[in-house]
C-alpha positions as CSV (number, residue, x, y, z in Angstrom):
1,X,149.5,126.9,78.3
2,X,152.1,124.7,78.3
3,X,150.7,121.1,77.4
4,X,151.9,118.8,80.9
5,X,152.2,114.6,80.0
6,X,151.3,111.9,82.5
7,X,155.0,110.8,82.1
8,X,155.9,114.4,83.4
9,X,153.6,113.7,86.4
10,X,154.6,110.5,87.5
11,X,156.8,111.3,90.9
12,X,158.9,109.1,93.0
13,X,157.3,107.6,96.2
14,X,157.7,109.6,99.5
15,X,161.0,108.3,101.5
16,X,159.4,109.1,104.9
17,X,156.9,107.1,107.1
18,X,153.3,108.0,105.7
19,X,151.4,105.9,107.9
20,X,149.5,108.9,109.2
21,X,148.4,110.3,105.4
22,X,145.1,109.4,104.4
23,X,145.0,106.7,102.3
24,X,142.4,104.8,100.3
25,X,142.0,101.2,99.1
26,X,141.0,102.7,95.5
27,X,137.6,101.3,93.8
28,X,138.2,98.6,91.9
29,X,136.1,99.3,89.2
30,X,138.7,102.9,88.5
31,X,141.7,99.9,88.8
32,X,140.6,98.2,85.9
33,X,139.2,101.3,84.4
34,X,143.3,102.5,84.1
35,X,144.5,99.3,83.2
36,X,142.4,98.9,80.0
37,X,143.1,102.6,79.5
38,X,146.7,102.3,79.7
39,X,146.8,98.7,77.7
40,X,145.5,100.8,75.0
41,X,148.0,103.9,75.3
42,X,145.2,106.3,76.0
43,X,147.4,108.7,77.4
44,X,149.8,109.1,74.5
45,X,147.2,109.4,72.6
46,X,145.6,112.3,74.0
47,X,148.9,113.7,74.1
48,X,149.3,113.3,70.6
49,X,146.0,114.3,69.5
50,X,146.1,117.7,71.6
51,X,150.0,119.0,71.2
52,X,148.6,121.6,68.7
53,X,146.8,123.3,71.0
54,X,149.3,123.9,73.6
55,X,152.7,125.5,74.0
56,X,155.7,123.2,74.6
57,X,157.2,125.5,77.2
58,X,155.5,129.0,77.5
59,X,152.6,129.6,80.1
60,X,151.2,127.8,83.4
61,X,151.5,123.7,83.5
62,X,147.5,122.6,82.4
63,X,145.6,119.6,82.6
64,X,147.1,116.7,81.0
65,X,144.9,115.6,78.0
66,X,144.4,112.2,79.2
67,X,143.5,113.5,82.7
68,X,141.1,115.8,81.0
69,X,138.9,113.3,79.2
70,X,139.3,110.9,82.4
71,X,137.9,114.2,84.5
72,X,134.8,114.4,81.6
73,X,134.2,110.9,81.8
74,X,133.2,110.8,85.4
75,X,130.4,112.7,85.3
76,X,129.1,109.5,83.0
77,X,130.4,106.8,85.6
78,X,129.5,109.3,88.7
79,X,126.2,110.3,87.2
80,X,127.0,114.1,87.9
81,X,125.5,117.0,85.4
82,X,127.3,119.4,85.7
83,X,131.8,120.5,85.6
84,X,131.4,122.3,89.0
85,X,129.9,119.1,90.5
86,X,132.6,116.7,88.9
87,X,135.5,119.0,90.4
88,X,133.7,119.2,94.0
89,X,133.8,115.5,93.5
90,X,137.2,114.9,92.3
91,X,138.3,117.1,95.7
92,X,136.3,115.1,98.0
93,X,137.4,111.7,96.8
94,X,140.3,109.9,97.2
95,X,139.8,106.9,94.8
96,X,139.0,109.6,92.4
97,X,142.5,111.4,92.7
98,X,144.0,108.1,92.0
99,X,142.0,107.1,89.3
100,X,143.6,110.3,88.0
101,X,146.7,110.5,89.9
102,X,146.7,113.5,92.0
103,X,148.8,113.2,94.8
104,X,147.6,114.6,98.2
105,X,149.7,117.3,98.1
106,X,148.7,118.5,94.8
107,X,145.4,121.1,94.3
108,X,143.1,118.9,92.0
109,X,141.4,120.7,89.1
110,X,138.7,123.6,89.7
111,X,135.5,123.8,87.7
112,X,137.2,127.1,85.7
113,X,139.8,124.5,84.5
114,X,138.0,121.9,83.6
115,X,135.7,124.6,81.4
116,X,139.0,126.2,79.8
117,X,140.2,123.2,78.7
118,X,136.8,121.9,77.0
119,X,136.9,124.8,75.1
120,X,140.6,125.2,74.1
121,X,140.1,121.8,72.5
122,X,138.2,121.6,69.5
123,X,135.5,119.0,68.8
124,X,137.4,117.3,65.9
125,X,139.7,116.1,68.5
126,X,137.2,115.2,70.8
127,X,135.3,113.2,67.8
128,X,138.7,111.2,67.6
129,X,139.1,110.3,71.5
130,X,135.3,109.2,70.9
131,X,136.5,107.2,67.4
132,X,139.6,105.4,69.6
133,X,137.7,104.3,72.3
134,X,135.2,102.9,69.0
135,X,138.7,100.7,68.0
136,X,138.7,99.5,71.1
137,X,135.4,97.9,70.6
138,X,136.3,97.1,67.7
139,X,138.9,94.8,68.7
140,X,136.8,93.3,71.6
141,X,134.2,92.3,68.8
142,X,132.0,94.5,70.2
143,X,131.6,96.1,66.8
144,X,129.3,94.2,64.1
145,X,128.4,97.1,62.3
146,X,125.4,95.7,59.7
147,X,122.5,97.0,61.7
148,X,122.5,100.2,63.2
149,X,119.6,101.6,65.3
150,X,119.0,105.2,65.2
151,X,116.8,107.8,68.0
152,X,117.0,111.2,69.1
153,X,116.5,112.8,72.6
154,X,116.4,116.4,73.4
155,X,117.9,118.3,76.3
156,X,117.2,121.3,78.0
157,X,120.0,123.8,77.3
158,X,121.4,126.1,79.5
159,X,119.2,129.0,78.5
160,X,115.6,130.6,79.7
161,X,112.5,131.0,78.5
162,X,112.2,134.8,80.2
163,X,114.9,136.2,78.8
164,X,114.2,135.6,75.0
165,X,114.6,138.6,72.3
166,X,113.2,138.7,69.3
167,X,115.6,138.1,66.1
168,X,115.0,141.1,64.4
169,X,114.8,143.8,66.8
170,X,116.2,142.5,70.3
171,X,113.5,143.4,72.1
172,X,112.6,141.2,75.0
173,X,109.3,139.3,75.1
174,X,107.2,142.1,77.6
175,X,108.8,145.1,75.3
176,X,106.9,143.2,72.5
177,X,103.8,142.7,74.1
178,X,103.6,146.8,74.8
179,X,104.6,147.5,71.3
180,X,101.1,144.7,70.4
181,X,99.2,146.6,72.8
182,X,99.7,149.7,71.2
183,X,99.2,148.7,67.7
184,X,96.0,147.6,68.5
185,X,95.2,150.3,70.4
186,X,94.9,148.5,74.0
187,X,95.5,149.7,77.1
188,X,97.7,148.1,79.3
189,X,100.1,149.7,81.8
190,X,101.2,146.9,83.8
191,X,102.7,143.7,83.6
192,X,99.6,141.8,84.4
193,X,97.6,143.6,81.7
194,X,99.9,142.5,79.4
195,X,99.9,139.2,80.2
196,X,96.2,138.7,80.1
197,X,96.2,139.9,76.8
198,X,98.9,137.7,75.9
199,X,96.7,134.5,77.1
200,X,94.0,135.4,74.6
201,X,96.1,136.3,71.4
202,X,96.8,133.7,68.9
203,X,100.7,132.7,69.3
204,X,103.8,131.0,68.4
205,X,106.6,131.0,69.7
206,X,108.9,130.6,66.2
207,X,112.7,129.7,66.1
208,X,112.8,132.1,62.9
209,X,111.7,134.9,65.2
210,X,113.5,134.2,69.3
211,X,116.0,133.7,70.6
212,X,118.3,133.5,73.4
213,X,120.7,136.1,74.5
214,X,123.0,133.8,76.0
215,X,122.7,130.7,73.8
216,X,121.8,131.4,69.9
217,X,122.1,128.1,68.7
218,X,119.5,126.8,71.2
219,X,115.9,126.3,69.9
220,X,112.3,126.0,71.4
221,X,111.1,122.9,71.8
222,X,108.5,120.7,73.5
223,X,110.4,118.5,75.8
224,X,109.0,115.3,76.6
225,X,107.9,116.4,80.4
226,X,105.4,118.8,78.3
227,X,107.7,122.2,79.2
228,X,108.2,124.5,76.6
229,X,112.1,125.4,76.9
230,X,115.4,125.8,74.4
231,X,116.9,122.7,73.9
232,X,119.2,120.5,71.9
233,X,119.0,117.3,70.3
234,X,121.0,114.4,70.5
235,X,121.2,111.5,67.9
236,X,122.5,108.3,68.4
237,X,123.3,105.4,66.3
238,X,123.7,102.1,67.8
239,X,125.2,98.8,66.8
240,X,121.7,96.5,66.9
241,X,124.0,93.6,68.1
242,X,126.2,94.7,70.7
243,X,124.3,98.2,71.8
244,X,128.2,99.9,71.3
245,X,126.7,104.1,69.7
246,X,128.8,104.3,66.7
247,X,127.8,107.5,66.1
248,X,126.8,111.0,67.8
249,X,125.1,114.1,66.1
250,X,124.6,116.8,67.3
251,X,121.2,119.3,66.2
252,X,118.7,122.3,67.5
253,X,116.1,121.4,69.7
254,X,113.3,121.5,67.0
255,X,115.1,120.0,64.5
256,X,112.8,117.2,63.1
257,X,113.6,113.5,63.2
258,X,112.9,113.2,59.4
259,X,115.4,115.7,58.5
260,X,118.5,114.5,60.8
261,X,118.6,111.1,60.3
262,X,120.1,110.8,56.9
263,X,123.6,112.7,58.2
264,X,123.9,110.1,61.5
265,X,123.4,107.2,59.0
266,X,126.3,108.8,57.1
267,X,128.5,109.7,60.0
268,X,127.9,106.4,61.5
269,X,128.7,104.2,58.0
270,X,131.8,106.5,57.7
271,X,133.0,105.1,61.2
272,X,132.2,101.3,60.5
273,X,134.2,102.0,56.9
274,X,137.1,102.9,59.4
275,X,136.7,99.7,61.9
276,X,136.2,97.3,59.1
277,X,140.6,96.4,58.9
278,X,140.6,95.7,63.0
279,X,141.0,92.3,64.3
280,X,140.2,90.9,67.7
281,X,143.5,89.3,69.7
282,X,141.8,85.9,68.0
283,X,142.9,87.1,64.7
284,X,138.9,87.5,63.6
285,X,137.5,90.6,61.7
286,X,134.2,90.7,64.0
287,X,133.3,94.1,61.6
288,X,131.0,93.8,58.7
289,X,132.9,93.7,55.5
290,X,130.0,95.4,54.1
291,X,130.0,98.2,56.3
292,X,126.2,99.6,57.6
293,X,123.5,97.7,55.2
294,X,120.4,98.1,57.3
295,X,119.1,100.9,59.5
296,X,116.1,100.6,62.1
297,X,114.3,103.0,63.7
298,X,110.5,104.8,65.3
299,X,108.1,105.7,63.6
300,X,109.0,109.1,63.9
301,X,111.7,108.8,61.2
302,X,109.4,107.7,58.7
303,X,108.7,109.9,55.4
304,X,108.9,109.2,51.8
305,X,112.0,111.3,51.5
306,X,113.8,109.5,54.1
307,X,113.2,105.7,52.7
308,X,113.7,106.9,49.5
309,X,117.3,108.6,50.4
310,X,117.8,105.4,52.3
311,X,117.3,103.1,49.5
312,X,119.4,105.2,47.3
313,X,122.7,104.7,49.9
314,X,122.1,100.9,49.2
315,X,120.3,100.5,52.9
316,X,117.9,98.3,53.7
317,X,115.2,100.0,56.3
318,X,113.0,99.0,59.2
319,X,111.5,101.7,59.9
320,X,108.2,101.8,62.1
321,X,104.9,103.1,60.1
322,X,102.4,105.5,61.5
323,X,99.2,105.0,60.5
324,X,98.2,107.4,57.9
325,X,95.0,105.6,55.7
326,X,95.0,106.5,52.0
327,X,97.9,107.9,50.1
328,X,98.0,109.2,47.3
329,X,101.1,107.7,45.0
330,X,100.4,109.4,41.8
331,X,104.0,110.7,40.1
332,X,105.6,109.3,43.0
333,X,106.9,105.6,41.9
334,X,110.1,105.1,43.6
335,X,108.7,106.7,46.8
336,X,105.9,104.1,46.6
337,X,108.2,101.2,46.0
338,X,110.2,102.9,49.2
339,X,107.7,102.7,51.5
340,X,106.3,99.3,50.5
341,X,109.1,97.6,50.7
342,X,110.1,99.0,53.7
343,X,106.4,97.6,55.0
344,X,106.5,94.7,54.3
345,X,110.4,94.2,55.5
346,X,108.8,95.6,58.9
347,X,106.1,92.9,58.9
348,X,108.3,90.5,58.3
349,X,109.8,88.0,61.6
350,X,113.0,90.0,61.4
351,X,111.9,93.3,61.1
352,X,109.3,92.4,64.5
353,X,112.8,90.9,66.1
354,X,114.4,94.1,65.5
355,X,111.3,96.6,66.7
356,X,111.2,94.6,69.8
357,X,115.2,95.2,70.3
358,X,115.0,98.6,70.2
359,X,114.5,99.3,73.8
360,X,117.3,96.6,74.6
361,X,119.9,98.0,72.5
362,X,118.5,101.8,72.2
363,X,116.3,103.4,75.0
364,X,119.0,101.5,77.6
365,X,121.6,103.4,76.1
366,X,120.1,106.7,76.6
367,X,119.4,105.8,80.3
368,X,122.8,105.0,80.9
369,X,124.0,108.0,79.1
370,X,120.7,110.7,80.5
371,X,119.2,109.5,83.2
372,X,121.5,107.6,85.3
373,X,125.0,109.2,83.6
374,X,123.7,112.6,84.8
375,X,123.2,114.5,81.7
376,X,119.7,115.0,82.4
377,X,119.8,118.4,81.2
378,X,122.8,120.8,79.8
379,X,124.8,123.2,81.5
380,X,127.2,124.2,79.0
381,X,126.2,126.7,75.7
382,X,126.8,126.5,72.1
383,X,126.8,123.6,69.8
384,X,130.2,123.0,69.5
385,X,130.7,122.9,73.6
386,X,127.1,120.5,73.5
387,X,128.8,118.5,70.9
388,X,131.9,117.7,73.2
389,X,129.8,116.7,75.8
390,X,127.8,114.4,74.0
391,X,130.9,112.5,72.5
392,X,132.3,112.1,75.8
393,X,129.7,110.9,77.5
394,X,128.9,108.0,74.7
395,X,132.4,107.4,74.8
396,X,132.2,106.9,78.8
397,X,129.0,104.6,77.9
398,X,131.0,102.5,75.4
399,X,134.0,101.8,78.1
400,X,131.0,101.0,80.6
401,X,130.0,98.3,77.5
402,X,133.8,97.3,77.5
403,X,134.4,97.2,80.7
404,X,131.1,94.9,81.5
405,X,131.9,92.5,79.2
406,X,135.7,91.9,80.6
407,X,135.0,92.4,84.0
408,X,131.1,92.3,84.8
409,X,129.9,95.5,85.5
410,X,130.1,99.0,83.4
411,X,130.2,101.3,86.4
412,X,131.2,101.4,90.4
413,X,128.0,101.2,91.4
414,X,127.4,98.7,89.4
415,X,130.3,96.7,90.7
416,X,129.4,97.8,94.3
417,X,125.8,96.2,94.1
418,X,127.6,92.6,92.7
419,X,129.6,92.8,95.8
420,X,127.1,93.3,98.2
421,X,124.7,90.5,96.2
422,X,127.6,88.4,96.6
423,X,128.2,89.1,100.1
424,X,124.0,88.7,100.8
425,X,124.6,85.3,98.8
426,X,127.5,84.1,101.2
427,X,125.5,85.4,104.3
428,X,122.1,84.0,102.9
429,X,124.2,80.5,102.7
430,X,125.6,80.6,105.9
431,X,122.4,81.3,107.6
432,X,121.3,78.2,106.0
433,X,123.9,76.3,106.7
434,X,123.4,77.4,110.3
435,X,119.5,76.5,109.7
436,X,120.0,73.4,108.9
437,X,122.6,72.3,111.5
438,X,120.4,73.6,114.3
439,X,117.6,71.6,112.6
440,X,119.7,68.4,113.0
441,X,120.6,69.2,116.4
442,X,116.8,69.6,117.4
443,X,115.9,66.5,115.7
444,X,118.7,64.3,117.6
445,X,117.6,65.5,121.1
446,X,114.3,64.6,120.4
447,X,115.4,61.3,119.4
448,X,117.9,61.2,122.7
449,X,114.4,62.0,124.6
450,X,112.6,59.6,123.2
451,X,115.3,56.8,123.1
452,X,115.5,57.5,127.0
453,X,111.8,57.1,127.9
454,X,111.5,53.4,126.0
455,X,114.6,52.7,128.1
456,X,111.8,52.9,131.1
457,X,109.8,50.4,132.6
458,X,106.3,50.7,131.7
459,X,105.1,49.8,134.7
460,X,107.4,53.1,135.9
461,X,105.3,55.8,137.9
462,X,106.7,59.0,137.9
463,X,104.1,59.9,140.6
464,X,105.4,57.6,142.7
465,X,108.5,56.9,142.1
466,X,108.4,53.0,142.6
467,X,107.6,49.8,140.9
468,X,104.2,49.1,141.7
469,X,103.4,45.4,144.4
């Protein structure tokens, strides 16, 4: 495909009378969105970063890169889950097509686009659109860097439970249960034979052993609604100041906290390393000198091996203790001076401070990102195309953090709701206003009334009418 550039796209305003096209005021929030994005040359970027994977003249004109990552982005600010619903939306919207300049006459991108071009580009390049939108935080001084917070959620991938095959042979789950059946000499000739015989055998459903057709690198998990499903992991680590996500891996759904945590620590002290020469327009380095020198986290990410590697990267750990009773610490000296002096760091007034911040800085991020972002669940396969996603969409929730601290509010709705709160306000003061005016009003007549009657004689008789003899 030859690679088109927003400076290619930009076109001349119609010479006609357009009065009876529709038009669209635009959101406001997608206005500022483009003038921070264009402030920071966005556009050439992209351009830059993606020219090796298109053909300067040869093929169809595709999807400019910056219009690309604006398109993926949406589905954060939009809270939709899936391509197909982003390009539905996209058609249906005008603020939308001039958030990503689409004229009216012009066919906006279909869901088979959109999916071409996520996979023509590789995650490396994707991890760098994430890493500039990170400099841009960086010279906001939204990026301290000292104290990361790391967690994990997992996903449901795009894959099903009924149509797993084992590893070895490629049989499918009920082919399995008939070859059991006849090993152990049962009888079982239908379907619902099998499957009470299924209910009463000993199980496990082992990663080593399924798999899905359609999705390999997905794994079985427990997801936190109970289910049993594939799945993949997503690890964050987040700035404990600002709540920016300086880092995103990327792992199987049953990969254990314990084992993943060291590589996001690394990935994430890598990009503070690469933040620590940028300067806010004040002339300040807002980024650590030091780089990442403390690391907080659950309980779930506590083991010996994991303070220990911790301690051993010069990183000082808060890291939540389950209660386990009695250890035993014989041969095992530096892992007992891990874990105690991460105890008593987590004891300590600081280390409460920072438990009690994890929800602030942490858990909101993956409801921005999950819940109300719309990746509630995953509807592309493979790890690499999982990957993208996930960069993207904490790279959508870092321009929300941006964008909320130069303007007020990280997403449209967001802005929408202020505006109606501030409309309620004005209305809510003019009703008082309105209130109190009608209050005065009362309060005078009743003063003209009563003015009027001591005016009277008392020896008036409104029965009569006349002054008594």
């Amino acid at each position: 495909m030859a690679m088109g550039t927003r400076k290619k796209r930009q076109r001349q305003e119609a010479l006609w009378y357009g009065g009876e096209l529709p038009t669209a005021p635009g959101h406001p929030f997608y206005k500022r969105l483009n003038e921070v994005l264009d402030a920071a040359k966005f556009d050439p970027f992209c351009e830059t970063s993606c020219a090796s994977f298109y053909h300067q003249k040869l093929g169809r004109p595709s999807l400019p890169p910056g219009q690309y990552f604006r398109i993926m982005m949406i589905g954060f600010f939009e809270g939709l889950d899936s391509e197909r619903g982003i390009a539905w939306r996209i058609a249906d919207s005008l603020t939308l097509r001039q958030f990503l300049s689409i004229g009216l006459d012009e066919k906006t991108p279909d869901h088979v686009t959109i999916s071409r071009t996520r996979r023509l580009i590789d995650s490396e390049t994707h991890q760098r659109i994430f890493s500039f939108v990170l400099e841009q935080l960086a010279r906001a001084g939204l990026i301290k860097g000292k104290t990361i917070g790391v967690d994990s959620t997992t996903l449901e991938a795009n894959a099903a439970m009924k149509s797993i095959v084992r590893r070895d042979t490629g049989e499918n789950y009920m082919t399995y249960l008939k070859r059991l059946a006849e090993a152990e000499g049962i009888i079982a000739k239908d379907t619902p034979a099998l499957l009470r015989m299924d209910r009463k055998r000993k199980k496990k459903t082992s990663n080593d052993d399924w798999k899905s057709p359609s999705d390999e690198e997905a794994e079985v998990t427990k997801l936190k609604d109970g289910r049993t499903a594939f799945a993949y992991k997503a690890e964050n680590a987040v700035d404990m100041e600002t709540g920016a996500i300086v880092a995103v891996t990327t792992h199987g759904g049953a990969a254990a906290d314990t084992s993943t945590v060291q590589e996001t620590v690394i990935d994430a002290a890598l990009a503070v390393a690469d933040l620590i020469a940028e300067k806010t327009p004040e002339g300040k380095y807002e980024v650590h000198p030091d780089g990442v020198r403390e690391v907080v986290a659950d309980k779930g990410y506590h083991s010996n091996e994991v303070l220990l590697g911790l301690t051993e990267m010069s990183v000082r750990t808060y890291i939540a203790e389950p209660d386990r009773g009695p250890r035993n610490w014989a041969g095992k000296t530096a892992e007992k001076a891990a874990v105690y002096d991460n105890r008593r760091r987590i004891l300590g007034d600081r280390g409460k401070t920072l438990q009690r911040q994890r929800g602030e800085r942490i858990e909101r991020n993956f409801a921005h990102q999950f819940d109300t972002g719309g990746l509630d669940r995953l509807y592309v396969r493979g790890k690499d195309n999982v990957r993208k996603k996930f960069l993207l969409q904490a790279a959508a929730c870092n321009l929300a953090l941006l964008m909320r601290l130069r303007h007020g509010s990280g997403k449209p709705r967001a802005g929408h709701d202020k505006a109606v709160d501030a409309l309620l306000m004005i209305l809510s003061v003019m009703k008082a206003v309105v209130d109190h005016f009608l209050s005065c009003s009362a309060h005078s007549d009743d003063e003209i009334r009563v003015s009027s009657r001591s005016r009277r004689s008392p020896h008036f008789s409104a029965s009569a009418g006349k002054h008594p003899v």
